[in-house]
N, C-alpha and C positions, 0 to 999 in steps of 0.2 A: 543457502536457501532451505526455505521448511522444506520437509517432502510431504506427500499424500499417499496413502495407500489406494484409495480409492480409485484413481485412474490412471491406470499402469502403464499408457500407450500415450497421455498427458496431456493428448487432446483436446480436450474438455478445458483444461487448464490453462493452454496454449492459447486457447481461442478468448476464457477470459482476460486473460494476461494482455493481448494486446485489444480489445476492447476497453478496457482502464486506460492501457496507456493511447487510446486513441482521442478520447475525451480529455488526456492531459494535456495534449496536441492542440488542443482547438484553441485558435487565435483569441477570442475571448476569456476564455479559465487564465490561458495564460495573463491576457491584461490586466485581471482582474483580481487575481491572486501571482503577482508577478516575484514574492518571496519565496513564497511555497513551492512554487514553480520550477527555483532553482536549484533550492535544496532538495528534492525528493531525488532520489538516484532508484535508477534500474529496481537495484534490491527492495527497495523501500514497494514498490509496485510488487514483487514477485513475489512479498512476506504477506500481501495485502490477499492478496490470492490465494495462497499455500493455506493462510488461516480462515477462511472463506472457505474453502475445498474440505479441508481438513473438520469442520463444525457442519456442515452445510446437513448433516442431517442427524442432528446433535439436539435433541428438546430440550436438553439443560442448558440454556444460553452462557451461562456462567464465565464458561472457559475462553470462547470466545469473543466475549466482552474485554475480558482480563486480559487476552492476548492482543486486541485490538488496542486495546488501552496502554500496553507498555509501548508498540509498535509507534503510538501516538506523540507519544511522550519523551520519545527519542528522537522522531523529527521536530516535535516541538523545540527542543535545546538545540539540534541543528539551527532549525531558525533564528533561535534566539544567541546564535553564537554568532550566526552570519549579521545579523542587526547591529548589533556591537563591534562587529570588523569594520562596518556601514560607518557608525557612528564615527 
């Protein structure tokens, strides 16, 4: 998992963390995106965070972006490997 410098005691981070994964809990996200759903693992949520924490007071969106975008793009191919197991 990334780490943060920013909150040393991780609190902060702890409490986002399972605020994410409590919206991925809800009986509807999951119906509704019930792919996404299965593929996303622990880590996938704890990177989502880490890079969030880590930018969170960053003006240069840049890095950010780019880290959210690789992060994206690696469960995207999850998905799409699990879709083709599917098929």
């Amino acid at each position: 998992m990334l780490q943060s410098t920013d909150d040393d005691g991780g609190h902060g981070r702890a409490g986002a963390l399972e605020a994410l994964l409590d919206v991925a809990r809800v009986p509807e996200v999951i119906r509704d995106y019930p792919i996404a759903s299965d593929v996303f693992e622990q880590n996938d949520y704890e990177q989502i965070v880490a890079i969030a924490w880590r930018h969170q007071f960053n003006d240069d969106r840049s890095r950010f972006k780019r880290e959210i975008r690789e992060l994206q793009e690696h469960v995207s191919q999850r998905i799409l490997d699990n879709l083709e197991t599917i098929e």
